[in-house]
C-alpha positions in Angstrom: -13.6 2.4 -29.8 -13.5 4.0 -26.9 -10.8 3.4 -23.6 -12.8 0.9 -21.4 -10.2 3.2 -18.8 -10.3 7.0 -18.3 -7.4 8.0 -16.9 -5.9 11.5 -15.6 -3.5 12.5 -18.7 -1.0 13.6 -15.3 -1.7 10.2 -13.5 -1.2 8.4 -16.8 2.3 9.1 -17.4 2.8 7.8 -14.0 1.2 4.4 -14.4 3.6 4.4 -17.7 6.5 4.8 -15.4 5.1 2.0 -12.8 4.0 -0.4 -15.6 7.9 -0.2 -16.9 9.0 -0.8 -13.3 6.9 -3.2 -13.0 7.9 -5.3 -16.4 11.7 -4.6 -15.8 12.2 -5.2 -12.4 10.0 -6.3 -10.5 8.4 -9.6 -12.8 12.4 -10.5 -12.6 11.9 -10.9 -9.3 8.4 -12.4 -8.7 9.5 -15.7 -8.3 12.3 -14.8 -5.8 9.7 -13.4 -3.3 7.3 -15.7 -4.0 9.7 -17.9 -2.4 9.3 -16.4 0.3 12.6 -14.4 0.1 11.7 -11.3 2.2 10.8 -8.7 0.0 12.8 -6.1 2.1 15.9 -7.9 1.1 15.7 -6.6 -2.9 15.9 -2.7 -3.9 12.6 -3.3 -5.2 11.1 -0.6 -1.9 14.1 1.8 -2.6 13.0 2.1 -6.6 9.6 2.7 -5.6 10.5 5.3 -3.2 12.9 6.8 -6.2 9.3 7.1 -8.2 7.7 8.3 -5.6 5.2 5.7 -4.8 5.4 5.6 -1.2 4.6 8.6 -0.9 1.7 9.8 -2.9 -0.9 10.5 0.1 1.2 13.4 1.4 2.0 16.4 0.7 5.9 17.0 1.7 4.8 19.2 5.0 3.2 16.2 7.1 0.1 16.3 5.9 -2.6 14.8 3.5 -2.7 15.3 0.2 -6.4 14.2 -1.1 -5.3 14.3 -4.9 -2.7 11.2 -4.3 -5.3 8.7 -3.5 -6.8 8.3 -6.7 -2.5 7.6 -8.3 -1.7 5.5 -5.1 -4.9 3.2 -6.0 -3.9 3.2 -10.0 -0.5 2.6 -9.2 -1.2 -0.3 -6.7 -3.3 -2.1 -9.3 -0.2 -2.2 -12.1 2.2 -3.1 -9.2 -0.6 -6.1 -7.7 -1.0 -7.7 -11.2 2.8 -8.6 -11.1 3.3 -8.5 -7.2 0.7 -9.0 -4.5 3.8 -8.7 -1.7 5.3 -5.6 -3.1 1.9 -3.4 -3.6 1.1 -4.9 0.1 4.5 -3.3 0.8 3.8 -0.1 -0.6 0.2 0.6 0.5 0.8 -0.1 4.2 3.7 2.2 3.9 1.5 4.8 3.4 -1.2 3.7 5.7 1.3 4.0 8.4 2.0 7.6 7.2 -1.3 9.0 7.1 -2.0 7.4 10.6 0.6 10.1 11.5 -0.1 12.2 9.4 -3.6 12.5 10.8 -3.5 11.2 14.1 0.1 11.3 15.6 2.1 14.4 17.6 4.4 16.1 15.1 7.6 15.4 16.8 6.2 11.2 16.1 5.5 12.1 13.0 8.2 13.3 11.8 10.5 10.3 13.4 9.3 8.0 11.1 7.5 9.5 8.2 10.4 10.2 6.2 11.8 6.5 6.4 8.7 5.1 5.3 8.3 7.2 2.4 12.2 6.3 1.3 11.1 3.0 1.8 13.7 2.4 4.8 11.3 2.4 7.9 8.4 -0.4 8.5 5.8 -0.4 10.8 3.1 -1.9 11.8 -1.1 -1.9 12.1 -2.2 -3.6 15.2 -5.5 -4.1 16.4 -6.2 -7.8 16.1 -5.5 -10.1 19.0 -5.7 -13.6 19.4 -8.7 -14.4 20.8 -10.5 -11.4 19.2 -10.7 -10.2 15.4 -13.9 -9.1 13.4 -14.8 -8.4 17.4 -12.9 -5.6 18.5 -14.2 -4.8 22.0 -13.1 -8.2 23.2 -9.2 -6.6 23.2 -7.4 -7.3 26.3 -4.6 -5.0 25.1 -4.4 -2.3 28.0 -2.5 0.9 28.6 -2.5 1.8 32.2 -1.6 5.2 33.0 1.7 5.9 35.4 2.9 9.4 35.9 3.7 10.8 32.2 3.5 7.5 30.5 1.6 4.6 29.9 2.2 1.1 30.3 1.2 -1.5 27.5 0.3 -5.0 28.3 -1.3 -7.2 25.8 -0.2 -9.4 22.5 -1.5 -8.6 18.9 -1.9 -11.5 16.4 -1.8 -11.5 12.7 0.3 -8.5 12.0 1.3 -7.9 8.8 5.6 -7.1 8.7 5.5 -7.1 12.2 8.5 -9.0 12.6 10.3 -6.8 10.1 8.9 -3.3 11.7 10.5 -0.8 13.6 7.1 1.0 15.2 3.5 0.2 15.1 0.3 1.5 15.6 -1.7 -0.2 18.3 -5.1 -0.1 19.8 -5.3 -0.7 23.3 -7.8 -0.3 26.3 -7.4 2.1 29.0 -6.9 1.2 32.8 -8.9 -2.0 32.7 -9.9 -4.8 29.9 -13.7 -3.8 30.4 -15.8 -4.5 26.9 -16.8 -1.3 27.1 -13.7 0.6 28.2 -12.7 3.6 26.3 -9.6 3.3 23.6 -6.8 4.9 22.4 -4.2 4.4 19.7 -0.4 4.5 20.5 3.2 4.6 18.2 5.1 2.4 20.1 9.0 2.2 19.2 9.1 -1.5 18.8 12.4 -1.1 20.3 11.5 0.0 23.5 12.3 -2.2 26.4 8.9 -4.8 27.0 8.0 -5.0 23.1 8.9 -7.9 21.2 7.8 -9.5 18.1 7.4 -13.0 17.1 8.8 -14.9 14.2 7.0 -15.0 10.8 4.4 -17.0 10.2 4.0 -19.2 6.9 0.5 -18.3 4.7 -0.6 -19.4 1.3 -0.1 -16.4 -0.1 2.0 -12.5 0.2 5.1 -14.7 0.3 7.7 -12.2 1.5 5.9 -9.7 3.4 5.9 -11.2 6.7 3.3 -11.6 9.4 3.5 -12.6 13.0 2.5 -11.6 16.7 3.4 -8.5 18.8 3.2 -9.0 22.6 4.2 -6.2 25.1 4.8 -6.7 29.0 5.5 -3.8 31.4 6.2 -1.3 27.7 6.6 2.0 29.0 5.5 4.3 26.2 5.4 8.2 26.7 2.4 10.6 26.6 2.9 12.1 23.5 3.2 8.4 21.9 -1.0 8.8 21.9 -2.6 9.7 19.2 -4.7 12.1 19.6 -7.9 10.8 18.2 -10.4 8.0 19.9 -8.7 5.0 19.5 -11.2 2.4 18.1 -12.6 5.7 15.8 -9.1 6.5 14.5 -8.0 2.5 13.8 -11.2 2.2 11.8 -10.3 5.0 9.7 -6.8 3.9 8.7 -9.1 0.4 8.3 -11.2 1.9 5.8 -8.3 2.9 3.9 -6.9 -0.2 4.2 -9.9 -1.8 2.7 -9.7 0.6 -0.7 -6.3 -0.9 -0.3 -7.9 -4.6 -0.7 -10.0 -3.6 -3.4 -6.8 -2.2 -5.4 -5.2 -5.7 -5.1 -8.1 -7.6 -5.8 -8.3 -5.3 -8.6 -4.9 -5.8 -9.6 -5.6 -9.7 -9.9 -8.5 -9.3 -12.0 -6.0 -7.5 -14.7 -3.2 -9.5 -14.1 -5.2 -12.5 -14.7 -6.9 -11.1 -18.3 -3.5 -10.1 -19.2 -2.2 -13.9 -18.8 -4.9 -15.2 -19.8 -5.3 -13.6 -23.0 -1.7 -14.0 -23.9 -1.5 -17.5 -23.1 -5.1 -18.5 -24.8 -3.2 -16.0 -28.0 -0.3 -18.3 -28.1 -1.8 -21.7 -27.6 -3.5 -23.6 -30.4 -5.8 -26.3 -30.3 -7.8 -28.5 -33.1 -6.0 -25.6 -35.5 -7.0 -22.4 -34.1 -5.5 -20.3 -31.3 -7.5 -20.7 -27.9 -8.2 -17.1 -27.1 -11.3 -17.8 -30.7 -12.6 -20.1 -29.0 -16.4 -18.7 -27.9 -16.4 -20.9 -24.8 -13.0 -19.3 -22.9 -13.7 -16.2 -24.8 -17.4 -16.2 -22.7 -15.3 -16.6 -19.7 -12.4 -13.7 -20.4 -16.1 -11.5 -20.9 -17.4 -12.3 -17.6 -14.0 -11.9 -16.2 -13.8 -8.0 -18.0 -16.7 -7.5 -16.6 -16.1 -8.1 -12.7 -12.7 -5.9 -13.5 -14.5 -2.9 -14.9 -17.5 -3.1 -12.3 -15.5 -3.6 -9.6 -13.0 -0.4 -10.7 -16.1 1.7 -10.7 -17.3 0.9 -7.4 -14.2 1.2 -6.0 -13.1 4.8 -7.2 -16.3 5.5 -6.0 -15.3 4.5 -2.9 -12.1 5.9 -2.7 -13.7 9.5 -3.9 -15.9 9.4 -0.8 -12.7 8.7 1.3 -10.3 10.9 -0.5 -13.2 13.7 0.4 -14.4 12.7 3.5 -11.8 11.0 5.6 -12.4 10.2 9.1 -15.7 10.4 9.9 -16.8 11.8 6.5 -16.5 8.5 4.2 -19.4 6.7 2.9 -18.2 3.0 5.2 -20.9 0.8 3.0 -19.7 2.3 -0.4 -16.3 1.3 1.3 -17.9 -2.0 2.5 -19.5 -3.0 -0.9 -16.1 -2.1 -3.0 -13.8 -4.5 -0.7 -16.7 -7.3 -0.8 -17.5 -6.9 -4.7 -13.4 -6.6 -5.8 -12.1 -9.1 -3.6 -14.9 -11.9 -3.9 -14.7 -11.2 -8.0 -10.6 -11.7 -7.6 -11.3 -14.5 -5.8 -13.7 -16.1 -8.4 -12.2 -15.1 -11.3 -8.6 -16.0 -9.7 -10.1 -19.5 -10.3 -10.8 -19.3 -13.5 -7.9 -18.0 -14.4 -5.9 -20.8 -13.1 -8.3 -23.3 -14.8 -8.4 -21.6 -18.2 -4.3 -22.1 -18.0 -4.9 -26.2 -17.4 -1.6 -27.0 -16.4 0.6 -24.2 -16.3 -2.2 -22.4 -14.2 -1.1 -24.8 -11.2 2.9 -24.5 -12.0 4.5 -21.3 -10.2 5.8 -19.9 -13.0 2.4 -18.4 -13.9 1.2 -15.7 -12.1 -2.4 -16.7 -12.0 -1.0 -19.1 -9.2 0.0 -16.8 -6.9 -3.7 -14.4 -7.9 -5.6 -17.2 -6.8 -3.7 -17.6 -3.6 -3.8 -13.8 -2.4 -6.9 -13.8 -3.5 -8.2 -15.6 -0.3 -6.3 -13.7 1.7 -7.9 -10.4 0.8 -11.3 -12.5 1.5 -10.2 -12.5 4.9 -8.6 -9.2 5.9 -9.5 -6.0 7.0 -12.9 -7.3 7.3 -14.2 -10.8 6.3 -16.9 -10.8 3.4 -19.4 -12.2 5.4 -18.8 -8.7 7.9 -19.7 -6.9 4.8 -22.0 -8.5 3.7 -23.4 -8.7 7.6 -22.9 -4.3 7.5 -24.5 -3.8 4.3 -27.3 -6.3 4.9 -27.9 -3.9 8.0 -28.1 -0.6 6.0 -29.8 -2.7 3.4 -32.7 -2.8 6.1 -32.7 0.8 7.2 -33.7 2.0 3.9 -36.5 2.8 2.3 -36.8 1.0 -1.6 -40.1 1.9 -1.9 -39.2 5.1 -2.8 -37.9 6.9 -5.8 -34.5 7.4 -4.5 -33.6 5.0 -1.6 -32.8 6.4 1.8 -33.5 5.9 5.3 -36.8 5.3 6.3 -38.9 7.8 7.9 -39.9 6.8 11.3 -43.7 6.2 12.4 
Protein backbone atom coordinates (compact mmCIF):
# COMPACT_ATOMS: atom_id res chain seq x y z
CA UNK A 1 0.00 0.00 0.00
CA UNK A 2 0.90 3.25 -0.48
CA UNK A 3 2.24 6.10 2.38
CA UNK A 4 -1.01 7.81 3.51
CA UNK A 5 2.16 10.66 4.00
CA UNK A 6 4.41 12.00 1.25
CA UNK A 7 7.19 13.43 2.61
CA UNK A 8 10.35 15.36 1.20
CA UNK A 9 13.16 12.42 1.20
CA UNK A 10 15.46 15.79 2.69
CA UNK A 11 12.59 16.83 5.27
CA UNK A 12 12.22 13.18 6.25
CA UNK A 13 15.40 12.55 7.68
CA UNK A 14 14.72 15.51 9.77
CA UNK A 15 11.35 14.45 11.15
CA UNK A 16 13.53 11.06 11.95
CA UNK A 17 15.79 13.15 13.96
CA UNK A 18 12.74 15.18 15.75
CA UNK A 19 10.66 12.00 16.31
CA UNK A 20 13.93 10.49 18.30
CA UNK A 21 14.10 13.78 20.25
CA UNK A 22 10.90 13.67 20.78
CA UNK A 23 10.67 9.78 22.26
CA UNK A 24 14.01 10.22 24.20
CA UNK A 25 13.73 13.35 25.73
CA UNK A 26 11.18 15.12 25.54
CA UNK A 27 8.09 12.26 26.51
CA UNK A 28 10.62 11.98 29.78
CA UNK A 29 9.63 15.12 30.52
CA UNK A 30 5.89 15.58 29.53
CA UNK A 31 4.72 15.20 32.77
CA UNK A 32 7.20 17.61 34.44
CA UNK A 33 5.89 20.48 32.29
CA UNK A 34 2.60 19.50 32.35
CA UNK A 35 2.97 20.33 35.88
CA UNK A 36 3.35 23.34 35.11
CA UNK A 37 7.16 23.39 35.64
CA UNK A 38 8.23 26.20 33.22
CA UNK A 39 9.32 24.77 30.20
CA UNK A 40 12.27 27.24 30.02
CA UNK A 41 13.64 25.63 33.01
CA UNK A 42 14.68 22.05 31.08
CA UNK A 43 17.40 22.01 28.05
CA UNK A 44 14.59 20.78 26.15
CA UNK A 45 14.72 24.72 23.94
CA UNK A 46 18.61 24.37 23.84
CA UNK A 47 18.40 20.62 22.08
CA UNK A 48 16.02 22.05 19.69
CA UNK A 49 18.08 24.89 18.85
CA UNK A 50 21.14 22.17 18.56
CA UNK A 51 18.71 20.52 15.65
CA UNK A 52 18.02 23.40 14.32
CA UNK A 53 14.40 23.81 14.84
CA UNK A 54 14.12 27.22 15.88
CA UNK A 55 15.36 28.30 13.16
CA UNK A 56 14.07 26.74 10.07
CA UNK A 57 12.16 30.08 8.55
CA UNK A 58 15.48 31.85 7.97
CA UNK A 59 18.05 31.76 6.11
CA UNK A 60 21.37 32.61 8.26
CA UNK A 61 21.58 36.41 6.75
CA UNK A 62 18.33 37.88 8.40
CA UNK A 63 16.09 36.99 6.13
CA UNK A 64 13.26 34.44 5.05
CA UNK A 65 13.82 31.33 3.86
CA UNK A 66 10.36 30.12 2.10
CA UNK A 67 11.61 26.36 1.89
CA UNK A 68 11.66 26.05 5.96
CA UNK A 69 8.02 26.47 6.33
CA UNK A 70 6.83 23.33 5.00
CA UNK A 71 9.91 21.32 7.84
CA UNK A 72 8.94 23.94 10.62
CA UNK A 73 5.11 22.71 10.18
CA UNK A 74 6.23 18.82 9.89
CA UNK A 75 8.40 19.18 12.66
CA UNK A 76 5.91 21.03 14.94
CA UNK A 77 3.30 18.23 14.38
CA UNK A 78 5.92 15.25 15.73
CA UNK A 79 6.92 17.72 18.60
CA UNK A 80 2.80 18.69 19.39
CA UNK A 81 1.82 14.91 19.55
CA UNK A 82 4.16 14.55 22.64
CA UNK A 83 4.25 18.27 23.80
CA UNK A 84 1.68 20.98 23.08
CA UNK A 85 4.00 23.51 25.43
CA UNK A 86 7.23 22.77 23.77
CA UNK A 87 6.01 23.11 19.88
CA UNK A 88 4.08 26.38 21.32
CA UNK A 89 7.68 27.14 22.39
CA UNK A 90 9.28 26.60 19.23
CA UNK A 91 6.88 28.13 16.72
CA UNK A 92 6.55 31.45 18.48
CA UNK A 93 10.24 31.51 18.50
CA UNK A 94 10.17 31.74 15.05
CA UNK A 95 7.24 33.98 14.72
CA UNK A 96 9.12 36.49 16.61
CA UNK A 97 11.95 36.09 14.09
CA UNK A 98 10.30 36.52 11.03
CA UNK A 99 8.44 39.61 12.57
CA UNK A 100 12.08 40.89 12.35
CA UNK A 101 13.04 39.47 9.83
CA UNK A 102 10.31 41.09 7.76
CA UNK A 103 9.32 43.98 9.53
CA UNK A 104 12.05 45.22 12.02
CA UNK A 105 15.37 47.70 11.40
CA UNK A 106 18.38 45.56 11.04
CA UNK A 107 20.28 46.78 13.92
CA UNK A 108 16.67 45.25 16.00
CA UNK A 109 16.95 42.51 14.20
CA UNK A 110 19.95 41.42 14.79
CA UNK A 111 19.74 42.09 18.79
CA UNK A 112 17.56 39.44 19.21
CA UNK A 113 17.36 37.13 16.35
CA UNK A 114 20.20 35.08 17.25
CA UNK A 115 18.93 34.40 20.92
CA UNK A 116 15.85 33.18 19.75
CA UNK A 117 17.10 30.87 17.26
CA UNK A 118 19.63 29.37 20.14
CA UNK A 119 16.64 29.15 22.06
CA UNK A 120 18.00 31.72 24.78
CA UNK A 121 15.87 34.90 23.96
CA UNK A 122 11.88 35.02 24.36
CA UNK A 123 9.56 37.48 23.26
CA UNK A 124 6.47 38.31 22.91
CA UNK A 125 3.17 38.85 20.38
CA UNK A 126 1.05 41.58 21.61
CA UNK A 127 -1.99 42.79 20.16
CA UNK A 128 -4.79 41.71 22.49
CA UNK A 129 -5.95 44.00 25.29
CA UNK A 130 -8.40 43.53 27.83
CA UNK A 131 -11.31 45.00 26.82
CA UNK A 132 -10.70 44.27 23.10
CA UNK A 133 -9.75 40.85 21.27
CA UNK A 134 -11.30 39.33 17.98
CA UNK A 135 -12.00 43.47 17.79
CA UNK A 136 -8.89 45.04 17.11
CA UNK A 137 -9.68 48.74 16.51
CA UNK A 138 -11.13 48.99 20.00
CA UNK A 139 -7.03 49.15 21.22
CA UNK A 140 -6.36 51.79 23.59
CA UNK A 141 -2.65 51.01 23.38
CA UNK A 142 -1.12 54.41 22.09
CA UNK A 143 2.37 55.65 21.03
CA UNK A 144 2.61 59.36 21.18
CA UNK A 145 5.37 60.85 19.37
CA UNK A 146 8.07 63.10 21.48
CA UNK A 147 11.11 64.28 19.71
CA UNK A 148 13.03 60.99 18.35
CA UNK A 149 10.97 58.55 20.27
CA UNK A 150 7.73 57.39 21.17
CA UNK A 151 5.95 57.00 24.26
CA UNK A 152 3.82 53.71 24.94
CA UNK A 153 0.83 53.75 27.17
CA UNK A 154 -1.51 50.95 27.25
CA UNK A 155 -1.71 47.15 28.78
CA UNK A 156 -1.88 43.93 26.61
CA UNK A 157 -3.78 40.84 28.02
CA UNK A 158 -3.42 37.24 27.21
CA UNK A 159 0.19 37.18 26.13
CA UNK A 160 1.65 34.08 25.61
CA UNK A 161 5.45 33.88 27.67
CA UNK A 162 5.08 37.30 28.45
CA UNK A 163 6.17 37.02 31.73
CA UNK A 164 9.20 35.01 30.76
CA UNK A 165 10.07 37.49 27.58
CA UNK A 166 12.77 39.75 27.18
CA UNK A 167 11.14 41.96 24.02
CA UNK A 168 7.80 41.98 22.39
CA UNK A 169 6.10 42.96 19.47
CA UNK A 170 3.25 45.34 20.06
CA UNK A 171 0.54 47.03 18.21
CA UNK A 172 -0.40 50.30 19.30
CA UNK A 173 -2.29 53.46 18.13
CA UNK A 174 -0.75 56.65 17.22
CA UNK A 175 -1.28 60.07 19.04
CA UNK A 176 -4.83 59.37 20.05
CA UNK A 177 -7.04 56.08 20.98
CA UNK A 178 -9.45 57.10 17.95
CA UNK A 179 -11.20 53.68 16.32
CA UNK A 180 -9.98 54.67 13.39
CA UNK A 181 -6.52 55.92 14.15
CA UNK A 182 -3.74 54.70 12.12
CA UNK A 183 -1.20 51.85 13.73
CA UNK A 184 2.11 50.83 13.99
CA UNK A 185 4.05 47.91 15.41
CA UNK A 186 6.94 48.49 17.87
CA UNK A 187 10.02 46.02 19.51
CA UNK A 188 9.95 47.18 22.86
CA UNK A 189 12.96 45.99 25.18
CA UNK A 190 10.72 44.72 27.92
CA UNK A 191 13.47 46.09 30.04
CA UNK A 192 13.12 49.50 29.36
CA UNK A 193 12.11 51.78 32.12
CA UNK A 194 7.82 51.98 32.09
CA UNK A 195 7.30 48.17 30.78
CA UNK A 196 6.35 45.61 33.10
CA UNK A 197 4.82 42.32 32.89
CA UNK A 198 2.45 40.60 35.09
CA UNK A 199 2.58 37.25 36.77
CA UNK A 200 1.50 34.03 34.93
CA UNK A 201 -1.82 33.19 34.66
CA UNK A 202 -3.12 29.53 35.33
CA UNK A 203 -5.12 27.79 31.99
CA UNK A 204 -6.36 24.33 31.38
CA UNK A 205 -3.98 23.59 29.09
CA UNK A 206 0.09 24.70 27.53
CA UNK A 207 1.11 24.08 31.19
CA UNK A 208 4.58 25.57 31.16
CA UNK A 209 4.57 28.18 28.60
CA UNK A 210 3.35 31.00 30.50
CA UNK A 211 0.77 33.70 29.77
CA UNK A 212 0.06 36.95 31.45
CA UNK A 213 -0.50 40.83 30.86
CA UNK A 214 1.99 43.58 29.61
CA UNK A 215 1.17 47.15 30.65
CA UNK A 216 3.44 50.16 29.81
CA UNK A 217 3.20 53.71 31.38
CA UNK A 218 5.39 56.68 30.18
CA UNK A 219 7.81 53.65 27.94
CA UNK A 220 10.06 55.60 26.05
CA UNK A 221 10.91 53.51 22.98
CA UNK A 222 13.19 54.87 20.07
CA UNK A 223 12.35 55.59 16.44
CA UNK A 224 14.00 52.86 14.95
CA UNK A 225 12.08 50.45 17.49
CA UNK A 226 9.03 50.80 14.55
CA UNK A 227 8.59 48.48 12.31
CA UNK A 228 8.46 49.61 9.34
CA UNK A 229 5.26 48.17 7.99
CA UNK A 230 1.40 49.37 8.86
CA UNK A 231 0.93 48.19 12.15
CA UNK A 232 -2.51 46.37 12.20
CA UNK A 233 -1.29 44.98 8.30
CA UNK A 234 1.98 43.71 9.61
CA UNK A 235 0.43 41.97 13.07
CA UNK A 236 -2.02 40.23 10.90
CA UNK A 237 0.62 38.77 8.90
CA UNK A 238 2.71 37.27 11.63
CA UNK A 239 -1.29 36.26 12.80
CA UNK A 240 -1.74 34.29 9.79
CA UNK A 241 1.36 32.50 10.47
CA UNK A 242 0.42 32.03 13.72
CA UNK A 243 -2.71 30.43 12.64
CA UNK A 244 -0.73 27.61 10.27
CA UNK A 245 0.94 27.44 13.55
CA UNK A 246 -2.58 26.29 15.23
CA UNK A 247 -3.38 24.04 12.58
CA UNK A 248 0.23 22.21 13.16
CA UNK A 249 -0.76 21.63 16.81
CA UNK A 250 -4.14 20.70 16.24
CA UNK A 251 -2.61 18.45 13.77
CA UNK A 252 -0.18 17.16 16.05
CA UNK A 253 -3.09 16.02 18.46
CA UNK A 254 -4.89 14.33 15.90
CA UNK A 255 -1.62 11.92 15.58
CA UNK A 256 -0.74 11.85 18.91
CA UNK A 257 -4.19 10.69 19.76
CA UNK A 258 -4.24 7.59 16.89
CA UNK A 259 -0.86 6.79 18.01
CA UNK A 260 -2.31 6.21 21.82
CA UNK A 261 -5.12 5.06 20.86
CA UNK A 262 -4.11 2.37 18.63
CA UNK A 263 -1.50 1.19 20.98
CA UNK A 264 -3.59 1.11 23.99
CA UNK A 265 -6.85 -0.49 22.12
CA UNK A 266 -3.52 -3.18 20.73
CA UNK A 267 -2.69 -4.01 24.17
CA UNK A 268 -6.02 -4.18 25.87
CA UNK A 269 -8.26 -7.24 25.65
CA UNK A 270 -11.77 -7.58 26.22
CA UNK A 271 -14.42 -10.61 25.97
CA UNK A 272 -11.02 -12.48 24.43
CA UNK A 273 -9.89 -10.29 21.75
CA UNK A 274 -7.72 -7.19 21.71
CA UNK A 275 -9.85 -3.80 21.53
CA UNK A 276 -8.19 -2.24 18.60
CA UNK A 277 -10.68 -5.69 16.40
CA UNK A 278 -13.26 -4.40 17.67
CA UNK A 279 -15.50 -2.73 14.50
CA UNK A 280 -17.17 -0.23 16.78
CA UNK A 281 -13.68 1.68 18.14
CA UNK A 282 -12.14 0.62 14.97
CA UNK A 283 -15.16 2.88 13.16
CA UNK A 284 -14.07 5.58 15.44
CA UNK A 285 -9.97 5.35 14.89
CA UNK A 286 -11.43 5.68 10.83
CA UNK A 287 -13.20 8.82 11.35
CA UNK A 288 -10.47 10.03 13.48
CA UNK A 289 -7.68 9.09 10.33
CA UNK A 290 -9.75 10.84 8.37
CA UNK A 291 -10.08 14.40 10.08
CA UNK A 292 -5.97 13.94 10.39
CA UNK A 293 -5.35 13.32 6.76
CA UNK A 294 -8.08 16.07 5.56
CA UNK A 295 -7.03 18.41 7.81
CA UNK A 296 -3.02 17.93 6.76
CA UNK A 297 -4.08 18.60 3.20
CA UNK A 298 -5.84 21.68 3.83
CA UNK A 299 -3.42 22.92 5.84
CA UNK A 300 -0.19 22.52 3.56
CA UNK A 301 -2.27 24.01 1.27
CA UNK A 302 -2.40 26.73 3.35
CA UNK A 303 0.94 27.01 4.35
CA UNK A 304 2.02 26.84 0.45
CA UNK A 305 -0.03 30.02 -0.23
CA UNK A 306 1.82 31.64 2.82
CA UNK A 307 5.16 30.18 2.23
CA UNK A 308 4.61 31.89 -1.49
CA UNK A 309 2.76 34.79 -0.75
CA UNK A 310 3.55 36.27 2.59
CA UNK A 311 2.22 39.51 3.60
CA UNK A 312 -0.27 40.56 1.53
CA UNK A 313 0.06 37.64 -1.02
CA UNK A 314 -1.55 34.66 1.18
CA UNK A 315 -4.82 33.15 0.41
CA UNK A 316 -6.36 34.43 4.46
CA UNK A 317 -9.63 32.03 3.94
CA UNK A 318 -7.49 28.97 2.77
CA UNK A 319 -5.58 30.16 6.09
CA UNK A 320 -9.08 30.72 7.78
CA UNK A 321 -10.61 27.29 6.76
CA UNK A 322 -7.18 25.18 7.73
CA UNK A 323 -7.13 26.75 11.49
CA UNK A 324 -11.11 26.14 11.78
CA UNK A 325 -11.07 22.55 10.10
CA UNK A 326 -7.64 21.23 12.24
CA UNK A 327 -8.37 22.74 15.31
CA UNK A 328 -12.32 22.02 15.62
CA UNK A 329 -11.34 18.19 14.30
CA UNK A 330 -8.49 18.18 17.37
CA UNK A 331 -10.96 19.30 19.41
CA UNK A 332 -13.58 16.55 18.55
CA UNK A 333 -11.52 13.92 18.12
CA UNK A 334 -9.44 14.99 21.34
CA UNK A 335 -12.71 13.74 22.88
CA UNK A 336 -12.82 10.64 21.60
CA UNK A 337 -9.62 9.92 22.24
CA UNK A 338 -9.98 10.37 25.85
CA UNK A 339 -13.26 8.37 25.83
CA UNK A 340 -11.95 5.42 23.72
CA UNK A 341 -9.10 5.17 26.80
CA UNK A 342 -12.13 4.86 29.59
CA UNK A 343 -10.26 5.45 32.50
CA UNK A 344 -6.81 6.06 31.78
CA UNK A 345 -8.01 8.75 29.14
CA UNK A 346 -8.91 10.98 32.33
CA UNK A 347 -5.61 9.98 34.39
CA UNK A 348 -2.56 12.40 33.43
CA UNK A 349 -0.36 9.84 32.60
CA UNK A 350 -2.02 9.58 29.13
CA UNK A 351 -1.39 12.04 26.76
CA UNK A 352 -4.83 12.17 25.28
CA UNK A 353 -5.47 14.25 28.60
CA UNK A 354 -3.43 16.88 27.93
CA UNK A 355 -4.78 16.71 23.60
CA UNK A 356 -8.06 17.29 24.78
CA UNK A 357 -7.15 20.23 27.03
CA UNK A 358 -4.93 22.26 24.34
CA UNK A 359 -7.24 21.38 22.13
CA UNK A 360 -9.71 24.18 23.39
CA UNK A 361 -7.21 26.41 23.60
CA UNK A 362 -6.41 26.44 19.96
CA UNK A 363 -10.35 26.90 19.54
CA UNK A 364 -9.82 30.09 21.03
CA UNK A 365 -6.60 31.67 19.68
CA UNK A 366 -5.37 33.54 17.00
CA UNK A 367 -8.87 33.82 15.94
CA UNK A 368 -11.98 32.09 17.55
CA UNK A 369 -13.82 29.46 15.22
CA UNK A 370 -16.81 31.22 15.12
CA UNK A 371 -14.39 34.47 13.46
CA UNK A 372 -13.69 31.91 10.82
CA UNK A 373 -16.33 30.63 10.35
CA UNK A 374 -17.95 34.48 10.44
CA UNK A 375 -14.83 35.39 7.51
CA UNK A 376 -15.40 32.49 5.42
CA UNK A 377 -19.21 32.70 5.62
CA UNK A 378 -18.44 36.31 4.13
CA UNK A 379 -16.33 35.09 1.11
CA UNK A 380 -18.78 32.21 1.00
CA UNK A 381 -21.34 34.99 -0.07
CA UNK A 382 -19.19 36.96 -2.50
CA UNK A 383 -18.92 34.07 -4.77
CA UNK A 384 -20.51 32.89 -7.49
CA UNK A 385 -21.44 28.72 -7.23
CA UNK A 386 -23.44 28.84 -9.99
CA UNK A 387 -20.64 28.62 -12.11
CA UNK A 388 -18.22 26.07 -13.22
CA UNK A 389 -15.40 27.24 -11.21
CA UNK A 390 -16.53 29.40 -8.20
CA UNK A 391 -15.26 32.99 -7.99
CA UNK A 392 -16.44 36.36 -7.30
CA UNK A 393 -19.54 37.32 -8.67
CA UNK A 394 -19.76 39.62 -11.50
CA UNK A 395 -21.41 42.80 -10.66
CA UNK A 396 -24.88 43.99 -12.31
Amino acid sequence: MNELISVDPDVRELLAVVQEFCEKEVAPRVRDIEDAAAIYDTDLLRTAAAIGLQGLIFDGEGGIEPAGFVPAHETNEIVASYSGSLALALSIARLHGYMLCRYAAPEIRDRWLPGLVAGEAFGAFAISEPHAGTDVRAITTVARRDGDDYVLDGEKSWITQGPRSEFAVVLAKLEHRGREADTAAFVVDLGTPGASAGPAEPLIGFRGVPLGTLSFSGCRVPEAARMRVDGFGGMLDGVNLARLDCASYALGFLRGALRECTTYLADREAFGAPLVRNPLLQAQLGTMLAAYLAGRHLAHAALGSFAAGGGDGVDTALVSAAKLVTTESAMAQSTVAVQLLGGAGVHTDHLVQSYFRDSKIIEIIDGTSQIHQLMLGRTAARLDWTAPVPGPRRRA
